[in-house]
C-alpha positions in Angstrom: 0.0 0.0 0.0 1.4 3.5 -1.1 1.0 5.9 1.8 0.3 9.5 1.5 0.7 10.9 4.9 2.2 10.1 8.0 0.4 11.3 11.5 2.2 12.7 14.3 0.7 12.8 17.7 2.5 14.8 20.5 2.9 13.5 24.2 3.9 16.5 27.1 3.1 18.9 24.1 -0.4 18.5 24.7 0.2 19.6 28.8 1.7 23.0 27.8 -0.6 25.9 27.9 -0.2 28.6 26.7 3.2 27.7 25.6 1.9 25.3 23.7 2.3 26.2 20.4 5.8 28.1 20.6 6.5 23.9 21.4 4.6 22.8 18.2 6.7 25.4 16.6 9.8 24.2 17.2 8.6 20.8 17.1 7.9 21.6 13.4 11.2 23.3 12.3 13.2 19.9 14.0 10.9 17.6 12.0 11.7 19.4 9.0 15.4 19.6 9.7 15.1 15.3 10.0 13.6 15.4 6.8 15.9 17.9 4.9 16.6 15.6 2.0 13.1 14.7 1.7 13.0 17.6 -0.7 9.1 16.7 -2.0 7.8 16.6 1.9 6.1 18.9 3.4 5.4 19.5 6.8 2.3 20.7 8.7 2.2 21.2 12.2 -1.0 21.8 13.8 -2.3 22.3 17.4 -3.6 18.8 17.7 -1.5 16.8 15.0 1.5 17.2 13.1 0.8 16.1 9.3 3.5 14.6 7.0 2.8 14.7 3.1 5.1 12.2 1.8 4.3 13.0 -1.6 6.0 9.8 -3.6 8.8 10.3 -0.6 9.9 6.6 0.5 7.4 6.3 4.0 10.2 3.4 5.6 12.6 6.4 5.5 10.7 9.1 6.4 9.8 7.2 9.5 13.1 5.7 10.2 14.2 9.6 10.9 10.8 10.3 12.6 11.4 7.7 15.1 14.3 9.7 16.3 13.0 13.6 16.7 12.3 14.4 20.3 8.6 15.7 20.9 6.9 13.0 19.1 4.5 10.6 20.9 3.7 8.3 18.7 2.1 8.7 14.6 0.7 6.6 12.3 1.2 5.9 8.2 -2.2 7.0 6.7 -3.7 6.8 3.3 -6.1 9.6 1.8 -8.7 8.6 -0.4 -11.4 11.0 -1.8 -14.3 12.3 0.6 -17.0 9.3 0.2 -17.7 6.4 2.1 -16.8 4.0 -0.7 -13.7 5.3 -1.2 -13.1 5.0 2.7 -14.7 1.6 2.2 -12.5 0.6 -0.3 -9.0 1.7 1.0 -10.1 -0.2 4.7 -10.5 -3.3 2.9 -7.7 -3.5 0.9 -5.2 -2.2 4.2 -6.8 -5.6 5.6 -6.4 -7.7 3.1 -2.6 -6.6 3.1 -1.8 -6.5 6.5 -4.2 -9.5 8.0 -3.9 -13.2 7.4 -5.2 -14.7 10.4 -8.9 -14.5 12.5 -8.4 -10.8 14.6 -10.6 -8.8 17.1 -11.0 -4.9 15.7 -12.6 -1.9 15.6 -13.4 1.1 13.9 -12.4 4.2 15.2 -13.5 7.6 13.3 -13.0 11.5 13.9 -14.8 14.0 12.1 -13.4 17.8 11.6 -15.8 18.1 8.5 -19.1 18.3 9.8 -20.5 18.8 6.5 -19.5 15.0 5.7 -22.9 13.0 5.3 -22.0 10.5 8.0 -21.2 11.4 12.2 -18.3 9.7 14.0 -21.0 6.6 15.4 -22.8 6.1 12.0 -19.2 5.9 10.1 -17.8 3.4 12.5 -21.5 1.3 12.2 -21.4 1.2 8.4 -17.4 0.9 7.6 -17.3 -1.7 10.5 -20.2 -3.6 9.1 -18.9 -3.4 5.6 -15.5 -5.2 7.0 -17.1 -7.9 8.8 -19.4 -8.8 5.9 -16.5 -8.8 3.5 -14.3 -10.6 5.6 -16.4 -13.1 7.9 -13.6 -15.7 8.9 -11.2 -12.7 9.1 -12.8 -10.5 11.5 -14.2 -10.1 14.9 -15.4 -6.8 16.3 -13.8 -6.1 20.0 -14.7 -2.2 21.4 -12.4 -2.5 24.5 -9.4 -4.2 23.5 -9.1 -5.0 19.7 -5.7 -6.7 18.2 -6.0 -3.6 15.6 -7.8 -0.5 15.3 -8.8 1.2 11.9 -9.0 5.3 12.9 -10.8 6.8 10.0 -10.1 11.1 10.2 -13.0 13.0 7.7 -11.5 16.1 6.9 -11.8 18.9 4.5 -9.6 17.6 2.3 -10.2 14.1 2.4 -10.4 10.9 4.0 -7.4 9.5 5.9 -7.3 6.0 6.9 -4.0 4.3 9.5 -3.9 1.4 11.0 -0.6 1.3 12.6 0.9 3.3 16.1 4.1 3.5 15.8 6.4 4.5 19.0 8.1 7.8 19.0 11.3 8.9 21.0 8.8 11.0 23.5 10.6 13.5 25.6 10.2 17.5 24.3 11.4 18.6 21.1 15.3 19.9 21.4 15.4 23.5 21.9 12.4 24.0 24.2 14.5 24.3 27.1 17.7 26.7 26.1 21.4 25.7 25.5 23.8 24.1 27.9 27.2 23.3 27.6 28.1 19.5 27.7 31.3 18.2 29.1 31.6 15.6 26.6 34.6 12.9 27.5 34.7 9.7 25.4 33.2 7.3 28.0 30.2 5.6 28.6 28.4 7.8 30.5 28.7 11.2 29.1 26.5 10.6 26.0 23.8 9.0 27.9 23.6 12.3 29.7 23.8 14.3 26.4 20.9 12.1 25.1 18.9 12.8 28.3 19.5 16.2 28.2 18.4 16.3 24.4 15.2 14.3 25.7 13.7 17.2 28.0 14.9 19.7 25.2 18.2 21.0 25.5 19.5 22.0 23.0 23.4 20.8 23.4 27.2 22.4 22.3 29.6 19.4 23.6 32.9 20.5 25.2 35.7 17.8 25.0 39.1 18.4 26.6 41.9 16.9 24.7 45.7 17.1 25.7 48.0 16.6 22.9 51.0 14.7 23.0 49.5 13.1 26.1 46.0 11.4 24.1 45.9 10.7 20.7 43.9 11.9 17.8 42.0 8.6 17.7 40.8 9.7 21.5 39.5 13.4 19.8 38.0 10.9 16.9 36.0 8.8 18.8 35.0 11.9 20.7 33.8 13.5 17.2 31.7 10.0 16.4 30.0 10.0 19.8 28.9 13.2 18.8 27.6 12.2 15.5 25.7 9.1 17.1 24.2 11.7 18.9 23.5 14.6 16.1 20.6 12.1 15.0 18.2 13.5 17.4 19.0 17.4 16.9 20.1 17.9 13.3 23.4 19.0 14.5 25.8 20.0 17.3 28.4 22.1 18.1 31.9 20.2 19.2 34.1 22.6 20.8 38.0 21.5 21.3 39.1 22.5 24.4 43.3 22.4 24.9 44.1 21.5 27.9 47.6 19.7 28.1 49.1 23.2 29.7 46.9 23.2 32.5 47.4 19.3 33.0 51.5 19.7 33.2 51.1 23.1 35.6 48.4 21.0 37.7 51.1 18.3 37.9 54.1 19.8 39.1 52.5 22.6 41.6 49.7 20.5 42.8 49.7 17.8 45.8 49.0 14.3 43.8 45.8 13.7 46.2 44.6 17.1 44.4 45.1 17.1 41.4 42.3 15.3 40.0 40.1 17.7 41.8 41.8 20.8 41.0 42.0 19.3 37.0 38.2 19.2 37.5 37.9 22.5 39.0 39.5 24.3 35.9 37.8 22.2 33.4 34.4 23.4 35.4 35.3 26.5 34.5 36.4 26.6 31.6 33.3 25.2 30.5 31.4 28.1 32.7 33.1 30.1 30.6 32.3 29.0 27.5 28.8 28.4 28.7 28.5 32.7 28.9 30.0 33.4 26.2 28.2 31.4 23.6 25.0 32.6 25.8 24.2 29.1 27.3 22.1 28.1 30.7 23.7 25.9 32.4 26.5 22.8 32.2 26.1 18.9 32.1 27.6 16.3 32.6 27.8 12.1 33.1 28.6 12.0 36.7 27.2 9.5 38.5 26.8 9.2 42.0 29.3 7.6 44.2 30.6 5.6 40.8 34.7 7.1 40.8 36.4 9.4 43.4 35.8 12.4 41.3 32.1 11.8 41.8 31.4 11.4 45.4 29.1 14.1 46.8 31.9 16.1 48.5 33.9 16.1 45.8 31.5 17.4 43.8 31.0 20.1 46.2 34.6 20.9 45.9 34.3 20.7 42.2 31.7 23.1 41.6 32.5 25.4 44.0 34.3 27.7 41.5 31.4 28.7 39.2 27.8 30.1 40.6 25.6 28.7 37.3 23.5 25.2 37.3 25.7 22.2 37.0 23.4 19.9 35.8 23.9 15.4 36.0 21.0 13.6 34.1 22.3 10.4 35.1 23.2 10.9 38.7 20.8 8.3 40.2 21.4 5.8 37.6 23.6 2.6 38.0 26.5 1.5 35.6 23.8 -1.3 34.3 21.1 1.4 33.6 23.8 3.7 31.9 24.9 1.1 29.6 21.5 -0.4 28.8 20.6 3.1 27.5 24.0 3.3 25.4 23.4 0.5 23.7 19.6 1.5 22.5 21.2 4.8 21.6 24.3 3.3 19.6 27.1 4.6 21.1 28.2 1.7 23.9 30.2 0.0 20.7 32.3 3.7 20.2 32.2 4.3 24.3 34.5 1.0 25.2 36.9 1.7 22.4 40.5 1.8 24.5 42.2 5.0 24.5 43.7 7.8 26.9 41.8 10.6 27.6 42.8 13.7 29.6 40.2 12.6 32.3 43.6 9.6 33.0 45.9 11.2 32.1 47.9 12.1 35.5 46.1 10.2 37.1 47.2 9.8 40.9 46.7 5.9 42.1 44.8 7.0 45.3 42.6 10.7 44.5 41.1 12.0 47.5 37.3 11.0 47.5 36.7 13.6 50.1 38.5 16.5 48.9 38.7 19.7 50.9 37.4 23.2 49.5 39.8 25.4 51.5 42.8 23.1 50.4 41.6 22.9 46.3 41.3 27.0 47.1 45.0 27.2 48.8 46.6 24.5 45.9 45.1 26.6 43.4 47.1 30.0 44.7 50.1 28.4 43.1 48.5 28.7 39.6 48.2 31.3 37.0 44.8 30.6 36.7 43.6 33.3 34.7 46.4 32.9 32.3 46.1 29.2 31.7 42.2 30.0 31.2 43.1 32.5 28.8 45.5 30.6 26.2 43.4 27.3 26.7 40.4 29.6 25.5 42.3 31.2 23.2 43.1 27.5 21.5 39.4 26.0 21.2 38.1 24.9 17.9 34.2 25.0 17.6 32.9 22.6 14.4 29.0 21.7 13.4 28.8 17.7 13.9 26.0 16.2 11.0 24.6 13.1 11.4 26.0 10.7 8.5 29.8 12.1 9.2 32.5 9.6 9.8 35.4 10.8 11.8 37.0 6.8 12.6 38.0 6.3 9.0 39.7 8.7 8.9 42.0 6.7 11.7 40.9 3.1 10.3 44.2 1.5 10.0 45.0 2.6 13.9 41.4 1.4 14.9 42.0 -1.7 14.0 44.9 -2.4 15.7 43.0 -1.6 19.0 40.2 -4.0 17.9 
């Protein structure tokens, strides 16, 4: 069956007020971003229903990429046939002689925003249901309450549009609802199942990644880069911002007691990413920490941590265990990239026993010995900001290296 349309029903949208349709807005301008190359679709987004006129466009394809825009609920490949009941009559039969080949319970379910149409809600499920049942006796059995497949019949003005599949969206609010944030993006597990969280209640994402040349290796920044494409899927694109940071590492090192120095390393990565946070207008920082999992994640580290910046550091996977984090990273696609072996700057320099229960006056009285504005400044100076697409392949480029690790 050639479909012509494919309904999208929202989920929290519908909860939203009077902000509801800057949401649908949005909403609409992401689904059209997934569907860029689609170049005959068009896109309708209305306060009850978002409407996709695929137009010839390939509907596997089109729903393949609607399966990943946050916002969506669920929708549903429709058909639209000519405003009479034969026509509807016609098209319902043939969508169960297609997609039926054993005895099922179903029902007919009909909306009606054309009034003018000869037939109400109750008489068009009556006379399409009876139609079905006569024309398919051994298929067919009619169940109100909990049928193995509803028919949903909309009347319109411009037609009649028949579905007869729900198909699961990514839920969540569209990306972009809820301002910009800064993510500290390193290339482990749990940093991108943040990111994806974060994406989920709307955030729209720039990732910050640390890299210390000689000490990691372009691979490392690579796999970054690809973890960042796995995730560009469900936004369209992101922002990857390369953040130097060997300098700081080496000064950290040699003026810093080793039971500090992963806290201090993480006290001028917090702010350098504050930083970058105001200046490219942001609302707050996130990251993959995880209660309790490493030293550097321990509640009074983190209070030692982000005591040098005032603005939200926010942890969408805080409460979750290693075996909830992974689960997730797997669904999403980037578990296979996340246990690649590598050195990041996160180990490099890293002291065999790091104080779990670091100190603020003694991170404040380690950190006297350091230039800290200067190190700030040239490590600032030295970013490089790039737009991540989905589709871009950054491991390739490092194939024969890859495949040594493997």
């Amino acid at each position: 069956m050639q479909y012509t349309e494919i309904m999208v029903r929202y989920g929290e949208l519908s909860t939203k007020g009077h902000n509801k349709k800057s949401f649908i807005d949005r909403l609409g301008d992401n689904v059209r971003h997934a569907l860029h190359s689609f170049d005959q679709v068009k896109v309708h987004a209305q306060r009850d229903r978002l409407h996709v006129e695929l137009n010839g466009a390939d509907y596997d394809q089109v729903m393949d990429r609607l399966k990943l825009v946050f916002g969506i609920q669920n929708f549903s490949p429709s058909i639209r046939v000519e405003k009479s009941f034969d026509a509807a009559a016609k098209a319902a039969a043939q969508m169960i002689e297609e997609q039926v080949d054993h005895p099922i319970t179903f029902k007919i379910e009909t909306r009606r925003s054309d009034h003018h149409f000869e037939l109400d809600t109750f008489a068009m499920n009556n006379k399409l249901g009876g139609y079905l049942l006569d024309k398919f006796p051994d298929k067919l059995k009619v169940d109100v309450h909990h049928p193995d497949l509803t028919l949903r019949v909309e009347i319109r003005l411009n037609g009649i549009f028949l579905s007869s599949e729900t198909i699961k969206g990514a839920g969540g609010l569209p990306v972009g609802t809820a301002g910009k944030g800064m993510m500290m993006m390193s290339g482990g597990i749990d940093s991108p199942v943040a990111a994806y969280l974060a994406m989920k209640r709307g955030v729209s994402l720039e990732m910050v990644h640390f890299y210390s040349p000689p000490y990691t290796s372009p691979q490392a920044l690579a796999k970054a880069q690809q973890l960042t494409e796995r995730l560009a899927k469900y936004s369209g694109s992101i922002r990857f911002i390369q953040v130097p940071f060997a300098e700081i590492q080496e000064t950290v090192k040699e003026k810093v007691p080793e039971g500090y120095l992963m806290t201090v390393q993480r006290r001028m990565m917090l702010r350098l990413a504050a930083a970058l946070m105001v200046k490219r207008h942001g609302l707050a920082i996130f990251n993959g920490e995880s209660l309790g999992q490493v030293a550097s994640q321990t509640m009074e580290s983190m209070l030692a941590i982000n005591d040098v910046t005032s603005y939200p550091v926010l942890r969408p996977v805080l409460s979750y265990d290693k075996t909830e984090i992974i689960k997730i990273a797997e669904q999403i696609g980037t578990y296979d990239l996340s246990i690649l072996p590598y050195e990041d700057c996160c180990t490099v320099f890293t002291p065999p026993s790091p104080k779990t229960r670091p100190n603020v006056e003694r991170a404040r009285k380690y950190e006297q010995r350091l230039d800290i504005e200067g190190l700030m400044k040239r490590s600032l100076d030295g970013i490089k900001i790039t737009n991540i697409h989905p589709g871009e392949d950054f491991l390739n480029q490092n194939e024969d290296v890859f495949a040594e690790l493997l």
